[in-house]
C-alpha positions in Angstrom: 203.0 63.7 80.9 203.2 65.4 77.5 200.3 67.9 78.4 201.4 68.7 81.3 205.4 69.6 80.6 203.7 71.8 77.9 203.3 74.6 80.1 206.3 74.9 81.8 208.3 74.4 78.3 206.3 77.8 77.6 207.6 79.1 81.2 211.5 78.3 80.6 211.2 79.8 76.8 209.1 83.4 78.3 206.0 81.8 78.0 205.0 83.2 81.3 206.4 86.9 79.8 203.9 86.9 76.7 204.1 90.8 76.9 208.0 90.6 77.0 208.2 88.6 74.0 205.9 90.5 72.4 208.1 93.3 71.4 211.3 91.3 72.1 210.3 88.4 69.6 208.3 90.5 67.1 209.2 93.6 67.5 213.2 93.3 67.0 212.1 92.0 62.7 209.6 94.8 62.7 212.0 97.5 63.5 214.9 95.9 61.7 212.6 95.8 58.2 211.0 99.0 59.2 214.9 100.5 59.4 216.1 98.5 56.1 213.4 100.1 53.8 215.2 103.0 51.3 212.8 105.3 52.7 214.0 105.1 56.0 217.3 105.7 55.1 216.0 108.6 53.4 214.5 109.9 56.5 217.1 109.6 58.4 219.0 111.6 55.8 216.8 114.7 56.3 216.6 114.6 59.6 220.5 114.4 59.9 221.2 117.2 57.6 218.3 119.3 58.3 220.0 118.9 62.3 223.6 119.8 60.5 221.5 123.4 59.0 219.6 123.9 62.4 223.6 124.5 64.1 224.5 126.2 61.6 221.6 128.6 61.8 218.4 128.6 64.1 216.3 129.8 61.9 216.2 126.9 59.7 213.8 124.8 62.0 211.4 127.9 62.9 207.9 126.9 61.5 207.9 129.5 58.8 211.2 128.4 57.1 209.5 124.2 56.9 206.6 126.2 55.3 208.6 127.8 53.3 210.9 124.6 52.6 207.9 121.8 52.3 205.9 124.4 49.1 209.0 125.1 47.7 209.1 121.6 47.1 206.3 120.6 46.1 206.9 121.7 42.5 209.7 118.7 42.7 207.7 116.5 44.6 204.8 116.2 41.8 207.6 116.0 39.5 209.5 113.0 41.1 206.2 111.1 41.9 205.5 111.0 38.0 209.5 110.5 37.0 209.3 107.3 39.6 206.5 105.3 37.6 208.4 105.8 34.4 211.8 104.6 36.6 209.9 101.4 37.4 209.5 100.4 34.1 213.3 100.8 33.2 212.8 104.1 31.3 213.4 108.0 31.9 211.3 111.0 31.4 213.3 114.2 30.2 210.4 115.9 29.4 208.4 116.8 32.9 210.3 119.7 33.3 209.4 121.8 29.8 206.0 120.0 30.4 205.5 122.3 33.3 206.8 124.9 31.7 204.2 124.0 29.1 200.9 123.2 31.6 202.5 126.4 33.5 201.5 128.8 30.6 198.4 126.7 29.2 196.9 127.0 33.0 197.5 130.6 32.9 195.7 131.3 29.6 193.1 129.2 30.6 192.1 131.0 33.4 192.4 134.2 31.9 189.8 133.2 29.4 187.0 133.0 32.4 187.4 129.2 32.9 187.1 128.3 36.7 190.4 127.7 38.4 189.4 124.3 39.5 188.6 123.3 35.6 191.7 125.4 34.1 194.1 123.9 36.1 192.4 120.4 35.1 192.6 120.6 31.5 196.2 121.7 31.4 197.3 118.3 33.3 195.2 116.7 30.8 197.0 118.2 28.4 200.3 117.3 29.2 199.2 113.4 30.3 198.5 113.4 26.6 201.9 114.4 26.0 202.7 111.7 28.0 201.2 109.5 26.2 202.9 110.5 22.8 206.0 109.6 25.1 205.0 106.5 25.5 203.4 105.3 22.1 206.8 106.6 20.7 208.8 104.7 23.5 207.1 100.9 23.2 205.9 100.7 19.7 208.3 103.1 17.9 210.9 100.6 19.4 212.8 104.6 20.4 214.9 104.2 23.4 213.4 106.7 26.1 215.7 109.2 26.6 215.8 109.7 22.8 212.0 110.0 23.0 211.4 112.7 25.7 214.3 114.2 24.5 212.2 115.5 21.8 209.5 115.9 23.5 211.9 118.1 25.9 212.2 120.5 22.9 208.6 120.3 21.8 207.6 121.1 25.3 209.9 123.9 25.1 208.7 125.6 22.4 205.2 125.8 22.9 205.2 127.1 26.0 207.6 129.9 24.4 205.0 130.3 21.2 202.2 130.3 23.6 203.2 133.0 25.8 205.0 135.0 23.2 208.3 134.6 24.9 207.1 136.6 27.8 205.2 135.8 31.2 201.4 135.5 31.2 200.0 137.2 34.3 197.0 135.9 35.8 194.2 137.9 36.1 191.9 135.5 38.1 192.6 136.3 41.7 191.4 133.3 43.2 193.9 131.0 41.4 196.2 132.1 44.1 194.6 129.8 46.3 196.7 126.5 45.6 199.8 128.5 45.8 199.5 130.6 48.6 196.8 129.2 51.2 197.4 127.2 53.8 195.0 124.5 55.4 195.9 124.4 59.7 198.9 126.3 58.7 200.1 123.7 56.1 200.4 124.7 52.9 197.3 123.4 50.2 199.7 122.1 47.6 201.7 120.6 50.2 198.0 118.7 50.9 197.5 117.9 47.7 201.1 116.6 47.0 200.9 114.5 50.0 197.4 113.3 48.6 198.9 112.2 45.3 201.7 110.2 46.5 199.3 108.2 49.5 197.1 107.6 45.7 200.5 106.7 43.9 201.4 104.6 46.7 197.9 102.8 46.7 198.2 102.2 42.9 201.7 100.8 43.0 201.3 98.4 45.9 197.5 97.3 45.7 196.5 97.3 41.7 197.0 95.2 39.0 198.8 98.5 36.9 201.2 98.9 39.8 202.4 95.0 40.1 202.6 95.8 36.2 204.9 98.4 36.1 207.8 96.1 38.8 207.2 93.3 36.7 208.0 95.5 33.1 211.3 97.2 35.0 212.1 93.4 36.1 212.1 91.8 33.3 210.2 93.7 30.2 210.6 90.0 27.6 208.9 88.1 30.7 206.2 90.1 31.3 205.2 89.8 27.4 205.5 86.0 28.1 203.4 86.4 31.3 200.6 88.1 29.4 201.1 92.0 31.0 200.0 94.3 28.1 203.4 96.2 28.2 202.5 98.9 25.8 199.6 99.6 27.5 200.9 100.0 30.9 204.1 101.5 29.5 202.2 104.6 27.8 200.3 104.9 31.4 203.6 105.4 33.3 204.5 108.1 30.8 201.4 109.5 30.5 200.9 110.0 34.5 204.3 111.4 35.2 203.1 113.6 32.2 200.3 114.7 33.9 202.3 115.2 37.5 204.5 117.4 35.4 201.3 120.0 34.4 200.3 120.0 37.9 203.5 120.9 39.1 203.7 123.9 36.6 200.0 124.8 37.9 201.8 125.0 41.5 204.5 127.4 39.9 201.8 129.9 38.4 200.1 130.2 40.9 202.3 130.8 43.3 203.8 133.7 41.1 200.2 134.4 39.7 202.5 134.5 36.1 202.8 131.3 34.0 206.8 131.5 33.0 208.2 129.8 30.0 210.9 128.8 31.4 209.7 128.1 35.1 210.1 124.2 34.6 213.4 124.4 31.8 216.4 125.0 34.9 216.8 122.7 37.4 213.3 121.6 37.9 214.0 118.0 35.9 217.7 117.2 37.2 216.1 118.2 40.6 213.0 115.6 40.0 215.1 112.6 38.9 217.4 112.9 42.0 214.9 113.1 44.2 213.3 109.4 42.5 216.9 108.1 42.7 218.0 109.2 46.5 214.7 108.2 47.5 215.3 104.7 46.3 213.7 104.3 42.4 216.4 102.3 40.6 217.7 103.5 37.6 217.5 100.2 35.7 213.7 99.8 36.5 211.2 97.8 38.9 212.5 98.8 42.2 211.5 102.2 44.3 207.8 103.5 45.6 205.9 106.5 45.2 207.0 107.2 48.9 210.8 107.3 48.3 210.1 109.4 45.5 208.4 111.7 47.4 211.3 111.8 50.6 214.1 112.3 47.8 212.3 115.5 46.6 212.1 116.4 50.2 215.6 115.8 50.7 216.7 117.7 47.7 214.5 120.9 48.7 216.1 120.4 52.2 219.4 120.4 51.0 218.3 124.0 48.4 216.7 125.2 51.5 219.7 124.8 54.3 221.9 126.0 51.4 220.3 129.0 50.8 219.6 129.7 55.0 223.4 129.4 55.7 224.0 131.6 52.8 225.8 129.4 50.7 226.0 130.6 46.6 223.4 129.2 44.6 226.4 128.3 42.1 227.4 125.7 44.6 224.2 124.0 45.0 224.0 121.9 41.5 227.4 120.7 42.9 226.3 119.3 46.2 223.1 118.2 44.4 225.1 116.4 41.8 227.2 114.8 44.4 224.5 113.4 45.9 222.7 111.7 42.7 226.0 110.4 42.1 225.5 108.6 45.5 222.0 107.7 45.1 223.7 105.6 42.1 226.3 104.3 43.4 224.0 102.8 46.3 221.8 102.0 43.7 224.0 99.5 41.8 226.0 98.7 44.9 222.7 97.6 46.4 221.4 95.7 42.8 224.6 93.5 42.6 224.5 92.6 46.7 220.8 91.2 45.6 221.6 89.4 43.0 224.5 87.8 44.8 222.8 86.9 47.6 219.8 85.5 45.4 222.2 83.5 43.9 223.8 82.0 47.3 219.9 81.3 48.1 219.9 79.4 44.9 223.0 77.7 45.3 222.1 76.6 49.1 219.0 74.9 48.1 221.2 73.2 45.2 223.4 71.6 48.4 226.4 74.3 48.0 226.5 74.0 44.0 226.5 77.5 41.6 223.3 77.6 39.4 223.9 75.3 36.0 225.6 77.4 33.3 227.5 79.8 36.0 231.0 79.9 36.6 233.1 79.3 39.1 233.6 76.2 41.7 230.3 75.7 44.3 230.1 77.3 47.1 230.6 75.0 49.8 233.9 73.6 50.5 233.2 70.0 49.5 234.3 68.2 47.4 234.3 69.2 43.7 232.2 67.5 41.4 232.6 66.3 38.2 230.0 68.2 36.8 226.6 70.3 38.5 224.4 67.3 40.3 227.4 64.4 39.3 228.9 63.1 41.9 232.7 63.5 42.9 235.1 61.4 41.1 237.4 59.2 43.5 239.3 56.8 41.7 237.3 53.7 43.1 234.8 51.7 41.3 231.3 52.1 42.6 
């Protein structure tokens, strides 16, 4: 009987090993997507090169040296987290590095006028997000490609932290503003806390909002999401002007961990720094691909990489080398990886066509069948129907 064979069916295909096939049947596509993500890649990445530093030197996995390594980054982290929402809608930020440069001084002066810590440190991100914002008006309805855009604002950023600070570094007088550079929560770092806090609220925004399913949809296709109704101006000005206020909060970090604001704290390596980490931690280049997360690994990686370099005693003139290499990388596997999806999107296409290319395409189908006349004719033999 039917009902009856039903059970030992289940016994011949493991049904009697439920727990077995539990991590055998599910478990193999879990780990294999859990092991495809970017960020996993990226993980494994630190982990192999921070192993390479550790047998090079010992001190490189001691617990004050990760301290060390995790604030130093930080500055790059809150940088990258901002660069990757403008990424995702297929444009670039050049500006978040003299925009910490910029909140860097504003926070200091701030502070120093008697203005709590807490507040200070608030409206100099809100200053820069407004920043952001001229970045973005300028970008979407100025028609002004991007990097033409926060190119200027690069400059402007530049010299107001310079006229602001009289070309010099603003010390800060208020002696608790040293806490978000220098304290430490269980032994972690606070603006390693707060870093990690932003990107879990990045992450949140990008995969569980109606902004964040925005901003893929803009870097997919910017013409179809007009079409689908997504105010792109809107949302495109919000990218800019969040990675504008990442980029204040990041030069916050900086003064306070030197208790000074510097003019130039943000205007080295800070922005070629923040834009590799997006791109080796997965943001594409060409818009609406990458997380918050990746961003936030790639910054990791790249203070890593600074930090093993400078244990080993390597010359800081060789690390913009290295660090170059590896955006050049993060590109190549960037496109690599864009042009492997769209080619395997198009065999999807052309299997559930019966073998045949997308209309309009060139080439022969894909199978091996016979080749019609045209796409959807049939094949011509010679006979009369």
């Amino acid at each position: 009987m039917a009902v009856a064979d039903e059970p030992q069916t289940g016994k011949t295909t493991g049904g009697t090993d439920k727990h077995a096939g539990r991590f055998t049947g599910r478990g193999r596509p879990l780990v294999k997507d859990a092991i495809s993500k970017p960020e996993s890649g990226t993980v494994i990445l630190i982990l192999l090169i921070g192993l390479g530093f550790a047998l090079l030197n010992s001190h490189f996995f001691t617990s004050g040296n990760l301290a060390t390594l995790s604030l130093d980054a930080t500055v790059v982290m809150s940088l990258a987290i901002g660069q990757a929402f403008v990424l995702l809608t297929g444009n670039i930020d050049l500006s978040s590095g003299s925009l910490a440069a910029f909140g860097g001084v504003l926070v200091a002066i701030i502070a120093n006028a008697g203005v709590p810590w807490e507040l200070a440190i608030l409206l100099a991100c809100l200053t820069t997000a407004a920043a952001g914002v001229v970045n973005g008006v300028i970008t979407y309805y100025a028609r002004i490609p991007s990097f033409l855009a926060t190119f200027g604002m690069l400059g402007v950023g530049e010299t107001l932290a310079l006229l602001l600070s009289h070309a010099t570094s603003v010390q800060v007088n208020n002696i608790s503003f040293a806490y978000l550079g220098v304290s430490a929560i269980g032994g972690v770092p606070v603006a390693v806390v707060i870093v990690v806090g932003i990107m879990l609220v990045a992450e949140i925004i990008l995969r569980r909002t109606v902004f964040g399913f925005d901003l893929y949809a803009i870097g997919g296709n910017q013409r179809g999401a007009e079409l689908a109704g997504i105010r792109v101006g809107r949302v495109t000005i919000g990218a800019f002007a969040f990675s504008g206020l990442l980029a204040g909060f990041g030069g916050c970090i900086t003064t306070s961990q030197l208790m000074a604001g510097y003019p130039s704290s943000g205007t080295g390596d800070t922005l070629f720094d923040a834009i590799a980490g997006a791109v080796v931690g997965g943001v594409s280049l060409f818009g609406g691909v990458g997380s918050a997360l990746g961003a936030f690994l790639g910054a990791l990686l790249i203070g890593t990489i600074q930090d093993g370099l400078n244990v080993v005693a390597i010359s800081y003139s060789w690390q913009p080398l290295i660090i170059g290499v590896v955006i050049v990388i993060g590109v190549f596997y960037d496109v690599t990886a864009r042009r492997t999806h769209i080619g395997a999107r198009l065999r999807a296409f052309a299997t559930l066509r019966g073998g045949k290319r997308p209309a309009g395409s060139a080439g022969p189908p894909l199978d091996a069948g016979p080749q019609p006349d045209q796409v959807g004719a049939p094949a011509t033999t010679g006979a009369e129907p």
